[in-house]
C-alpha positions in Angstrom: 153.0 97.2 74.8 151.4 93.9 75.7 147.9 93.3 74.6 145.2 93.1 77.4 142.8 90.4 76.9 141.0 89.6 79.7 137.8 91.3 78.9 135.9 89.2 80.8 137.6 89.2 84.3 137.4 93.3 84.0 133.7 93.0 83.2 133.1 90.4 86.3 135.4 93.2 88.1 132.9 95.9 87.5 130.1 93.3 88.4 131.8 92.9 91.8 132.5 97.3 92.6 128.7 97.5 91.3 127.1 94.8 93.8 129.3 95.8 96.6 131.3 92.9 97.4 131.8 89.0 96.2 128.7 87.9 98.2 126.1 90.3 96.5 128.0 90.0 93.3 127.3 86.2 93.5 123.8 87.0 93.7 123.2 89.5 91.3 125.2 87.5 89.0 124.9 84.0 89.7 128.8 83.1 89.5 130.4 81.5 92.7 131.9 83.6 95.1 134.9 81.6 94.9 135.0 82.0 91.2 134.6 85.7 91.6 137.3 85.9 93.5 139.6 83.9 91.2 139.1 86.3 88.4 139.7 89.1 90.3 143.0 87.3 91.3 144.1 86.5 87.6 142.7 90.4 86.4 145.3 91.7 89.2 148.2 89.1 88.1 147.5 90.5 84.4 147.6 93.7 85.6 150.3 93.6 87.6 148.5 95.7 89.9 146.3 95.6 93.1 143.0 96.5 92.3 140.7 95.7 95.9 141.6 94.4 98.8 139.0 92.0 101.1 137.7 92.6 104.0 134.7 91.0 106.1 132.8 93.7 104.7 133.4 93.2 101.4 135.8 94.7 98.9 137.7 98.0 99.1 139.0 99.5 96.1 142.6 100.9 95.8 143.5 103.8 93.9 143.8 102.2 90.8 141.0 99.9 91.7 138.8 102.8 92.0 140.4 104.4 88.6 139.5 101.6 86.4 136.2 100.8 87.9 135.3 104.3 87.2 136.8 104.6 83.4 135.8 100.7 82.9 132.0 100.7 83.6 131.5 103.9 81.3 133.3 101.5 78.5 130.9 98.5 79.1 127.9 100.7 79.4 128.1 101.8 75.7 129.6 98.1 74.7 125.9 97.2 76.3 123.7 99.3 74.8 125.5 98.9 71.2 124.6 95.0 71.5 121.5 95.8 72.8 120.9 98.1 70.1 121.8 95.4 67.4 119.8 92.7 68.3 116.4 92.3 67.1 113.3 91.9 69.5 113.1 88.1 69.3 116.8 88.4 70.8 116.5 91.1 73.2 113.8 90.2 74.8 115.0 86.8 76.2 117.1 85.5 78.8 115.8 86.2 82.9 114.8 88.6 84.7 114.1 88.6 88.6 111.6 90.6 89.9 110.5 91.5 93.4 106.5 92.9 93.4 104.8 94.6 96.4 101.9 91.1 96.8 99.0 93.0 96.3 99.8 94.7 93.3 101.2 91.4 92.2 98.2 89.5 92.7 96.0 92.2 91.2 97.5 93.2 88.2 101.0 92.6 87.5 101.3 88.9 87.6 98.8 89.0 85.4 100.9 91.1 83.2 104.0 89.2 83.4 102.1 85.5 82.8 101.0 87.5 79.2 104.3 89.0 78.6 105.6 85.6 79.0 103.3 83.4 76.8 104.3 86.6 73.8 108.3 85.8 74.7 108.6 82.2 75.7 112.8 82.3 75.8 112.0 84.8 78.7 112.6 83.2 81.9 110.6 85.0 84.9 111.1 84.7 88.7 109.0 86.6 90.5 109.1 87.6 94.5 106.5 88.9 96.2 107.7 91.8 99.4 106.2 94.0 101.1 109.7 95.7 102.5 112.1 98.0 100.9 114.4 95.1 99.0 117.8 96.5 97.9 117.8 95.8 94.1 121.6 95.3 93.5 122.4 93.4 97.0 119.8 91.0 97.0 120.6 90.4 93.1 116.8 91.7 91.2 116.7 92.7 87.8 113.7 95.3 88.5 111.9 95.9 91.5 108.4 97.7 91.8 107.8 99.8 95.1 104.7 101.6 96.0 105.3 105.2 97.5 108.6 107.3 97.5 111.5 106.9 95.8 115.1 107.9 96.8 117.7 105.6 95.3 119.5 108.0 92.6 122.5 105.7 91.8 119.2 103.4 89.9 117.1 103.8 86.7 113.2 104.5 87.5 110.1 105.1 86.2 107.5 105.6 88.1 104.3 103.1 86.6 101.7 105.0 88.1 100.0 107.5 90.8 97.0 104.9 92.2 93.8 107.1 93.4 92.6 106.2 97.0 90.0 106.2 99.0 88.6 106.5 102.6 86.4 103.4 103.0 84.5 102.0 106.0 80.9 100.0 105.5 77.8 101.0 105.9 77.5 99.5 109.7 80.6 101.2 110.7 79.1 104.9 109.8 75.6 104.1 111.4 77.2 103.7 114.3 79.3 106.8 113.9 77.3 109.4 112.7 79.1 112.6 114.2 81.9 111.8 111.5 81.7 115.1 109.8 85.7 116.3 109.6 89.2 114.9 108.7 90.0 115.9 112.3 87.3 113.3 113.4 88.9 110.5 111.8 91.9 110.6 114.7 89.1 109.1 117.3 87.4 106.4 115.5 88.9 102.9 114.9 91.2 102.5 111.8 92.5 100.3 109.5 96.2 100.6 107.9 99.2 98.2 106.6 101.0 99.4 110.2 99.9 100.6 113.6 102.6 103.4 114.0 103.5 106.6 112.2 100.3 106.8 109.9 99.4 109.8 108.5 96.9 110.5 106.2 97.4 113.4 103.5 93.8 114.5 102.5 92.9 117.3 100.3 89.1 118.9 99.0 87.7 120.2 96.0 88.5 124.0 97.4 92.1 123.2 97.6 92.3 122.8 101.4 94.6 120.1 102.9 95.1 118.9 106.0 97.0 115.9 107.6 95.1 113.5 110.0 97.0 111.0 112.4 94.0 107.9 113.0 94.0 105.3 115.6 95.0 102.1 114.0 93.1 99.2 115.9 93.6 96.4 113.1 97.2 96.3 111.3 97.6 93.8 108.3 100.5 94.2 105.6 98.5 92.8 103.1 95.6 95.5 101.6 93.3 92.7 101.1 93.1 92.2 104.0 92.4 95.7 105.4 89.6 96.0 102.4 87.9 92.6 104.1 88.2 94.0 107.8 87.0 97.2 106.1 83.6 95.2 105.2 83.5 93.5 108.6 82.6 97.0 110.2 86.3 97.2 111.8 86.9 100.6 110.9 88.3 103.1 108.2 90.6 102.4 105.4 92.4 104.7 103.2 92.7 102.4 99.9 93.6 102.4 96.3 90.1 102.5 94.6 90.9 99.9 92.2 91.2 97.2 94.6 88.1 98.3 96.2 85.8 99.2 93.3 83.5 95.8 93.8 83.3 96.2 97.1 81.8 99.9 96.8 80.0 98.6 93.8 77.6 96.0 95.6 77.5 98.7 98.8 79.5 96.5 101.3 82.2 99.6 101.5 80.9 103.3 101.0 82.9 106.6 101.0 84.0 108.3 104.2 84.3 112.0 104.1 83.5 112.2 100.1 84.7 116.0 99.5 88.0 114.7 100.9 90.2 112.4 99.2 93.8 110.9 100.2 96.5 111.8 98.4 97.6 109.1 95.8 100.2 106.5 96.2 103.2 106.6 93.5 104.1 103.1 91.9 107.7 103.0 90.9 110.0 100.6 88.6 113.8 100.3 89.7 116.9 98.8 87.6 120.4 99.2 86.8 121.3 101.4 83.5 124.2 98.9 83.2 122.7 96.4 82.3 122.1 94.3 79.2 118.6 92.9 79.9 117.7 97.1 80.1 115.5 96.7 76.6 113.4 93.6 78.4 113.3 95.2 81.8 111.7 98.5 79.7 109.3 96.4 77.6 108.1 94.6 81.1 107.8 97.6 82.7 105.8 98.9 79.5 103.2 95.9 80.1 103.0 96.9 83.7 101.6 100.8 82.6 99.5 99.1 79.8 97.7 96.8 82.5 97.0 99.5 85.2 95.5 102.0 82.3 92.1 100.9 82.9 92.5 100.0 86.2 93.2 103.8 86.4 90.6 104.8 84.3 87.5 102.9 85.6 89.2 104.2 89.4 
């Protein structure tokens, strides 16, 4: 029996399955598309056998394609996490990682966090993109991404960071002005404030365990929380916020509570990233960092 040898075209081969085609591979993995393709050429001449065929879509895996995809990746996982496993911190926690970061989170907190993880692991290389949509992690070629509410993406590692505490917010003008505000169900006539003008809904719950869900009128849209907080103090209306990023404002008195005996329901933070992966034990240590620097954002909140 001839000896197979070409461990590295069957590793760029599960690259390719994993990412969903040459294009995406390219990204994720920063090897030309034309190289890509090469190997997978020379891996099926070694093989003797046709392992995908192209299409404008991407690749499509034939029977034996899809059989040593699905016996391969199991084998490189382990080979992954044994070298992991072996090398020492200094090691480990080097090469690059590309991150994409919901901005105002960024801005607040995690940057923050990843300029001090990098100044402790200088042979880290970071790129960091900030997004406020849903990025696809393995398409679009991230190490880790960081989303703010639910997750569904099972095929992916997660953990989720943190639940952030909210609060309804307006300023003090706004409330003199509206002084009948006495329910949740009086929120859905007054002027609100929200990252999108259609399909809010606001989950709110009291100290007696009643909850009820409240549908406002959005009159000032901004994908940027910031933002919303700043109309917030200009008297444009309600905002249902993360506390932390409004805790000066409520502590000088330019945003007070709205409906205090009712609170929103918190907002999940989530890390994503591929088990497969050899940068798994720096992902974890930068994802570490990221629950170490919202602790006290959490606990002041």
């Amino acid at each position: 029996m001839k000896t197979f040898g070409d461990f590295d075209g069957l590793a760029l081969f599960i690259r390719i399955v994993q990412a969903g085609g040459l294009a995406s591979a390219e990204r994720a993995t920063g090897i030309p598309k034309a190289t890509l393709s090469r190997r997978l050429s020379a891996l099926e001449e070694t093989l003797n056998v046709r392992l995908a065929r192209r299409t404008r879509k991407g690749v499509v895996l034939t029977e034996q394609g899809q059989q040593l995809f699905e016996r391969g990746k199991t084998a490189f996982m382990l080979a992954e996490q044994a070298v992991a496993e072996v090398q020492d911190d200094r090691v480990a926690l080097s090469g690059a990682v590309r991150l994409s970061l919901p901005p105002d989170m960024a801005t607040a907190v995690l940057a923050p966090a990843l300029i001090g993880f990098k100044t402790r692991y200088p042979d880290v290389t970071i790129e960091i993109t900030l997004a406020d949509r849903r990025v696809s992690l393995i398409e679009e070629g991230y190490d880790l991404i960081v989303r703010m509410g639910p997750v569904a993406d099972s095929e992916l590692m997660f953990r989720k960071i943190a639940d952030l505490p909210r609060a309804l917010v307006a300023s003090p003008a706004f409330l003199s002005e509206h002084p009948d505000l006495n329910s949740p169900q009086d929120l859905e006539t007054l002027p609100a404030l929200a990252i999108r003008r259609d399909l809010v809904e606001w989950d709110l719950k009291n100290g007696q365990g009643e909850q009820t869900t409240v549908r406002p009128r959005i009159g000032f849209a901004a994908n940027r929380q910031t933002i919303l907080a700043d109309a917030a103090c200009a008297g444009l209306g309600i905002a249902n916020l993360p506390r932390f990023l409004i805790e000066d404002a409520m502590a000088t008195g330019a945003l007070v509570p709205v409906l205090p005996d009712w609170v929103p329901s918190p907002v999940a933070m989530t890390a994503l990233w591929q088990k497969d992966r050899i940068t798994e034990r720096l992902i974890k240590a930068i994802v570490s960092d990221f629950e170490e620097a919202l602790r006290p954002k959490l606990t002041e909140a």
